[in-house]
C-alpha positions as CSV (number, residue, x, y, z in Angstrom):
1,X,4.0,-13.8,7.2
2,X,3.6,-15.7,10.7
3,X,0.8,-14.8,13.3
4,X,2.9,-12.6,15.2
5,X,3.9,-10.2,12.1
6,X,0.3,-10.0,11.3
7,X,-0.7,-9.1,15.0
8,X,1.4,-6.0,14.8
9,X,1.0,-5.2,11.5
10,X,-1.8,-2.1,11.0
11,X,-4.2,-1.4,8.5
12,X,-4.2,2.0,6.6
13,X,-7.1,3.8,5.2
14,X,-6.6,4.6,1.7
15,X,-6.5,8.5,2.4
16,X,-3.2,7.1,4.7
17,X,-1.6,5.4,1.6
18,X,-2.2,7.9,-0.6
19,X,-0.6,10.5,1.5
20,X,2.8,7.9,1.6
21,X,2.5,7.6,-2.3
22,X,3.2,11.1,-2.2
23,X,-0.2,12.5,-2.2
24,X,-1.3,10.4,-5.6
25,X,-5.4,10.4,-6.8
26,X,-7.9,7.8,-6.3
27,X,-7.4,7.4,-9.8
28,X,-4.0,7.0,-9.4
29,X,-5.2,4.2,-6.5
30,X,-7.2,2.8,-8.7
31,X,-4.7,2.6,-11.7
32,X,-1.7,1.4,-9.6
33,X,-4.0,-1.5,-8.0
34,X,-5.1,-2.5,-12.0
35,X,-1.3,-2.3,-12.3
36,X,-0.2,-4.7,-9.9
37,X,1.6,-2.3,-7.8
38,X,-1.0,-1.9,-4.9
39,X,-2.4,-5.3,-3.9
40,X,-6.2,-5.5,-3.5
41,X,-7.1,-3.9,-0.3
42,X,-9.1,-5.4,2.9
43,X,-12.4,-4.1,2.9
44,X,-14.2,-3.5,6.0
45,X,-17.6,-1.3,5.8
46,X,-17.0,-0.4,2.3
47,X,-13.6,1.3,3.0
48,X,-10.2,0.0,1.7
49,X,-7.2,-0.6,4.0
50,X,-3.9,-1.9,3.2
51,X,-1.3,-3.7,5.7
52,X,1.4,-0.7,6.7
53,X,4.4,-3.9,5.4
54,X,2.9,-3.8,2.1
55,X,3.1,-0.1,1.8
56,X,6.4,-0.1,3.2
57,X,7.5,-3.0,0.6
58,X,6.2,-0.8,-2.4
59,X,7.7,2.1,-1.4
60,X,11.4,0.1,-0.6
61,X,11.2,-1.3,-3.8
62,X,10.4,1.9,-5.9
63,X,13.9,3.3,-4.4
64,X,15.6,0.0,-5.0
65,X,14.7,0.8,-8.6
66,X,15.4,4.7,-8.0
67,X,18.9,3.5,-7.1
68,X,19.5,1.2,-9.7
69,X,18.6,3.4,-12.1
């Protein structure tokens, strides 16, 4: 990722991604992460934010595999 993907790239808050996952658990977070699905997320004040590309690449794979199966 070059510098100018990253400056336009936002950070979501975990109640964010969790609504995209289709409205999934913090265990469910917390599982998926353990999993290697999620990455680990940026912390900043004790809250967990993920960039919106990695959250778009999860969910473009998991129809990639919706399709291919």
């Amino acid at each position: 990722m070059n510098q100018k993907s990253l400056a336009n790239d936002s950070l979501v808050s975990q109640a964010n991604v969790k609504k995209q996952l289709g409205n999934i658990s913090d265990m469910t977070m917390w599982r998926r992460r353990r999993q290697g699905i999620l990455p680990p997320p940026i912390v900043i004040n004790s809250r967990n934010y993920w960039r919106q590309s990695q959250i778009d690449a999860i969910l473009s794979n998991a129809i990639e595999n919706l399709e291919v199966a």
